[in-house]
N, C-alpha and C positions, 0 to 999 in steps of 0.2 A: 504494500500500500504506500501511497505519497501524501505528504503534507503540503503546509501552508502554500497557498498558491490562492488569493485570492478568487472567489467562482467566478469574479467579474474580468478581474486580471489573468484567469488562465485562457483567455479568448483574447487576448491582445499581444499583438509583438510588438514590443519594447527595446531600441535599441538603445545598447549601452548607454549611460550618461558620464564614463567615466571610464579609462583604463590604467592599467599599471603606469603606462607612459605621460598621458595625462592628468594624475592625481596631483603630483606638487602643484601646478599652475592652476588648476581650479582650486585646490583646497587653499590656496592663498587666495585668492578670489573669493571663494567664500567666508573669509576667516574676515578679510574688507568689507566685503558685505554686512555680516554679522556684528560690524566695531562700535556700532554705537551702545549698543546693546551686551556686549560681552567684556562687562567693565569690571568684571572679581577677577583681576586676574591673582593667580598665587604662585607660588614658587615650590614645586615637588619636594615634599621632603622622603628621602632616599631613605630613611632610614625606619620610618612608618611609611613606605607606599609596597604595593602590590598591585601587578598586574592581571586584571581581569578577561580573557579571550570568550567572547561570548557566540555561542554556535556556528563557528567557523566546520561545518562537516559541509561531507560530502552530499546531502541532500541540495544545500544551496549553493555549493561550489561548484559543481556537476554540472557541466553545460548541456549537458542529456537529458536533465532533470529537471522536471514541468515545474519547479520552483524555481531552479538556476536564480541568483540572485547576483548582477553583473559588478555591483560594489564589491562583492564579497571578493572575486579574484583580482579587482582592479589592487584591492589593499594588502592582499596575501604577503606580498615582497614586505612590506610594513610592518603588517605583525609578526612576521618571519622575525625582524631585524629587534623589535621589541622584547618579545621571546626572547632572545638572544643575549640581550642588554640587561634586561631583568635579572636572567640566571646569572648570568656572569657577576651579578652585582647584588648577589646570593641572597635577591629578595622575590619574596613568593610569587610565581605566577601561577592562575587559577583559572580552570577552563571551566565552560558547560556548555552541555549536551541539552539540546529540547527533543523531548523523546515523549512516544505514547504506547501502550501495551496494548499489544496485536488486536484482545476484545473489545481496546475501546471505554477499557474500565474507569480513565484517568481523563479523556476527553473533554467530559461534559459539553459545555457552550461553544467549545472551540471546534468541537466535532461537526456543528452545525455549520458553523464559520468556515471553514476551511473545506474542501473536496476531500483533502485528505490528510494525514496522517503521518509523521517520521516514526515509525515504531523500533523499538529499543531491539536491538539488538542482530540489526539490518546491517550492510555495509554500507548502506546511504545514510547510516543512524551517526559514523565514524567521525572523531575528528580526521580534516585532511592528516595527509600522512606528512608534509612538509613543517606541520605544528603538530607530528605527536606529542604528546603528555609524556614527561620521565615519570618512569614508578611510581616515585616520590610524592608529584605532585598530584593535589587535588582537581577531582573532575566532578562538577555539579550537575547532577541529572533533575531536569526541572520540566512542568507539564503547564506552567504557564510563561509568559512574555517576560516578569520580572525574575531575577536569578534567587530574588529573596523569596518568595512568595509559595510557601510550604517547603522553604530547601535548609540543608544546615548553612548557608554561606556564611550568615553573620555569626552566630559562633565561630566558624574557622576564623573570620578578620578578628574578632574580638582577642581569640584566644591567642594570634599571631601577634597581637596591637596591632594589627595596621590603622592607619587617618586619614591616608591618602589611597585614594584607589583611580586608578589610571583603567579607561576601558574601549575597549578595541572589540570590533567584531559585526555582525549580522544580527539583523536590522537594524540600523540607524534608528528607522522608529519608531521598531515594536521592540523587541525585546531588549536593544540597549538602550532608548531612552525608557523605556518603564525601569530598567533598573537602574539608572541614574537618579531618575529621579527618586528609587525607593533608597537610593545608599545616602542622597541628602535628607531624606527622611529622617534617617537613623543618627544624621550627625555627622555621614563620611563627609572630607572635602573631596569633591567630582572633578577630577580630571577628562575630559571627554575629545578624543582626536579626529578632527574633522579630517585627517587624511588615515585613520585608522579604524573608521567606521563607514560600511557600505549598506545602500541598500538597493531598489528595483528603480528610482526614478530622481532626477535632481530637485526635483521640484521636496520632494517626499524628504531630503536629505536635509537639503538648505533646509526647511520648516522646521523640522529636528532640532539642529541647530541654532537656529535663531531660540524657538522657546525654550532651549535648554541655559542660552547663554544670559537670556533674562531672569530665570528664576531659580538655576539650579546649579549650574557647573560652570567651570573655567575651562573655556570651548578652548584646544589649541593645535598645535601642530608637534606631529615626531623631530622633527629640527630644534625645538622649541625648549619640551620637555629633557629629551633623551640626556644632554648636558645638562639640564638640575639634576636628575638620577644620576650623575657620576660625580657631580660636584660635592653631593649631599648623601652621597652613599661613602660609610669609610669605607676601608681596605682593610680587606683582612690577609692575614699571614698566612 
C-alpha cells in the first residue's frame, strides 16, 4: 500500500520547484523574502543542539513513488552534509519514520485523508540509504505529522538536554512544521532550514516558512548554522 499523496494532488503533475543544483539561490531568495518577518534570529548552541531528520525514506524520495516528494531529493546533499557535521561534532542526530500498520489500526482520520498508507515495515517504509541511522542513534516511529504527538521524542531531548533543535527533512509543511511548531510548544528554541526542508510545491514551502518565521522558529540556512555548530561545539579528545 502507498501513503500520503494528497487525492487531489495525486491527479496533478507537478514539476519540480526546486533541485539539488538550484536550492542555494532560491533558498536565499527565500530567506529575502521571508526578512521582515524572521527577526529571532539566535545563535546555535552546539552544545544543547541536536539534529532532527524528519521522514527522509524512500516513500517520498522514490521518484516511482505516487508520493515522490521533489524537495525531498533536491535537499538530500544537505542533510547528507548535516548528518555529517552533527556526528562529527558528537551531538545527537534523531530521525523518524511516518509509518502505519498494514490493518490500518493506527490511521484513523488520516486514513480518510490520504489514498494511502506508508506501512511499517515496507522498503518504501526505509530511511534513504545515503542517511542511514548508526545503531546508536534514535529513530522515531510516528503515525501523525508532528514527531511529538504520541512518540517518546521529548523525553529522548529532555533526557539528552538538548535547547536547540535544528530540523531538516519532509514536508516542509506537514510534518516539519507541525513539529516545529510543537518543539516551541515545549520550550525548544527552533532552528528550521529553508534549504534543509522540502516539500511538493514552492508556493507550499515559502508559506511554511514565512509563518514559521513569524511565530515560531529562526528560519535559516546550512551556511548559516553549520559554523555556530563548530564554533559552539567543544572538542573532545
Amino acid at each position: 500500500m502507498q501513503e500520503p499523496g494528497h487525492r487531489h494532488q495525486r491527479r496533478l503533475t507537478v514539476e519540480p520547484y526546486v533541485t539539488e543544483n538550484t536550492i542555494h539561490n532560491k533558498a536565499m531568495r527565500w530567506l529575502e523574502q521571508i526578512s521582515p518577518f524572521n527577526q529571532h534570529e539566535m545563535t546555535l548552541n552546539g552544545e544543547k543542539s541536536a539534529l532532527l531528520v524528519i521522514d527522509m525514506q524512500q516513500f517520498f524520495l522514490d521518484p516511482a513513488s505516487p508520493t515522490f516528494t521533489c524537495g525531498g531529493l533536491a535537499i538530500l546533499p544537505i542533510v547528507k552534509e548535516l548528518v555529517a557535521a552533527f556526528r562529527d561534532a558528537d551531538r545527537p542526530v534523531i530521525f523518524t519514520r511516518h509509518v502505519h500498520h498494514p490493518d490500518h489500526l493506527d490511521s484513523g482520520i488520516m486514513g480518510w485523508w490520504w489514498e494511502g498508507m506508508c506501512v511499517e515495515g515496507t522498503p518504501e517504509s526505509e530511511i534513504h540509504p545515503e542517511l542511514a541511522p548508526l545503531p546508536q542513534e534514535k529513530v522515531v516511529s510516528k503515525h501523525r505529522y508532528s514527531a511529538f504527538y504520541n512518540t517518546d521524542l521529548e523525553t529522548v531531548l529532555r533526557c539528552l538536554k538538548v535547547e536547540d533543535l535544528v530540523i531538516t527533512g519532509v514536508m516542509t509543511n506537514l510534518c516539519c512544521e507541525s513539529t516545529a511548531r510543537d518543539a516551541y510548544y515545549r520550550d525548544f528554541r527552533v532552528f528550521f532550514l529553508a534549504d534543509g526542508t522540502g516539500t511538493v510545491t514552492e508556493d507550499m514551502h515559502l508559506a511554511s516558512l514565512l509563518n514559521l518565521a513569524f511565530g515560531f522558529a529562526s528560519v535559516t540556512s546550512r551556511e548559516v548554522m553549520l559554523p555556530q555548530l563548530q564554533a559552539n561545539t567543544p572538542v573532545t579528545a
